[in-house]
N, C-alpha and C positions, 0 to 999 in steps of 0.2 A: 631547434625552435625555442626560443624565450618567451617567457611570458611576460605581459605586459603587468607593468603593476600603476596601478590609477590611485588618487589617495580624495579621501574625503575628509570633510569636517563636518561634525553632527552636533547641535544642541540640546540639550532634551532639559525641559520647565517641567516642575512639579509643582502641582497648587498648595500653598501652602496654608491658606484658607476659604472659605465658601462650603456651596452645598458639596463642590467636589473634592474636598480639599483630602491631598494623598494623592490623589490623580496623575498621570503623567499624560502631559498632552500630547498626541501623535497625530501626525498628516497622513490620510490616508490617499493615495496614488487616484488619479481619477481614471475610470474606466474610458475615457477614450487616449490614453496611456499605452502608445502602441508597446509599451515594455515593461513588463509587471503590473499591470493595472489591480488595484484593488490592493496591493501593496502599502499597508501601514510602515512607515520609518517615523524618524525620531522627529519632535518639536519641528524645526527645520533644518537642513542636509541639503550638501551638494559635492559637488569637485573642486577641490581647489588645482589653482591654475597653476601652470608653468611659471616657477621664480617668485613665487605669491608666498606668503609667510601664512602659517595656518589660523591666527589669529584676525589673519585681513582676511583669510577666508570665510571665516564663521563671520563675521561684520558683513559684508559683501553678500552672503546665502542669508543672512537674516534681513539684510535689506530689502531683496529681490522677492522672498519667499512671505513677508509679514508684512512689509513695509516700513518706511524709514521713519513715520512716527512712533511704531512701535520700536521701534530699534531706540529710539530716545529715549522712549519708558524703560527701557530695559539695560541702558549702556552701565551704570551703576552695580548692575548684579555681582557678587562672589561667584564664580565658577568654579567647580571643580572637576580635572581633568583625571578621566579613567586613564588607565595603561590603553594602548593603541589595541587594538587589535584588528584583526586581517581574517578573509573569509576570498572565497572561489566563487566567481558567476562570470557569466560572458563572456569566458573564457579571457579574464583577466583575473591579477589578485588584486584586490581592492581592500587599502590600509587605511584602517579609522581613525577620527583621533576625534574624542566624544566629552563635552563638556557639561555638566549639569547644573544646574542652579534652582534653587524654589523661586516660587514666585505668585504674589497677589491675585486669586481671581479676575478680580476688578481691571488687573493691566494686562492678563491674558484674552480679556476682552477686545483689546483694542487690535489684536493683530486683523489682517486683510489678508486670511490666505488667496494664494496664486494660479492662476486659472490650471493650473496643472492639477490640483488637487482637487476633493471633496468642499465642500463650502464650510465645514464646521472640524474643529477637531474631534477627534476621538478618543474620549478620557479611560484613560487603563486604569485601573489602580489594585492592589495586591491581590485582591481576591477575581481578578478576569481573568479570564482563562486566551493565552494567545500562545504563539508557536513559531518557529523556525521555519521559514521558505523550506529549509531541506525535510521538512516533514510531509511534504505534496500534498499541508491542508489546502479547501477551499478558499483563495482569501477574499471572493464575494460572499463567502457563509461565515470566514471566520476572522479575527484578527491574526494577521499572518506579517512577521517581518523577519526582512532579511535576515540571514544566519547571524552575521558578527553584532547587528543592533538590538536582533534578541536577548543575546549574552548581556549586552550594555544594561537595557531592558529587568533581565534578571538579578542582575547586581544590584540596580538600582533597590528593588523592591526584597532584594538578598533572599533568593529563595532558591531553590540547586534544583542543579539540573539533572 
């Protein structure tokens, strides 16, 4: 039997001023989400497709997931791409590839998340306490994200795990 392997591209904003500023902003899963519901992931994420370069991926999930005005606000950013990493769920492997960049309060305002999610993001920032799906927290009591975006997650704010 092979395993299937599925690949994502993830963005993840950090504030780089405001009252939140440090913050990393996350999409939290909406509870009528027949698959992970209440599941926090990065800024916005998705799959990239068959023969799609991972670049048109992240453009393409940030259109769909914030809207294309915010995609305007935001097409100028420096990015910085983590090492890929890889994680087990659904009985697939599922391979990241996570880009970061800061970014103005003021134009993280403008996103329109997607009816798939919560209405507001949910700002993390070093001192919150969140966790790894594989820890079987609550994640309508806790922040909880996927194993490989946790890692991302932790990098981000360089704290060991």
């Amino acid at each position: 039997m092979s395993i299937k392997v599925k690949k994502v591209v993830s963005g993840w904003l950090q504030l780089a001023d405001g009252k939140n500023k440090g913050a990393v902003a996350l999409q939290k899963r909406s509870f009528l989400e027949q698959r992970f519901p209440f599941i926090c992931q990065a800024t916005w994420s998705g799959k990239i497709e068959a023969k799609e370069s991972i670049r048109n991926a992240l453009v393409r999930e940030c259109k769909e997931e914030l809207g294309n005005d915010f995609y305007k606000k935001i097409i100028n950013l420096k990015y910085k791409l983590f090492p890929k990493t890889s994680c087990m769920a659904a009985e697939a492997l599922w391979v990241s590839y996570n880009f970061f960049a800061p970014i103005s309060e003021k134009i993280i305002c403008c996103a329109k998340l997607h009816c798939d999610a919560h209405k507001k993001f949910v700002f993390v920032d070093e001192n919150t306490e969140f966790f790894p799906f594989s820890s079987k927290k609550d994640p309508k009591k806790h922040i909880v994200l996927f194993d490989d975006q946790y890692e991302i997650l932790v990098k981000i704010f360089k704290k060991h795990v």
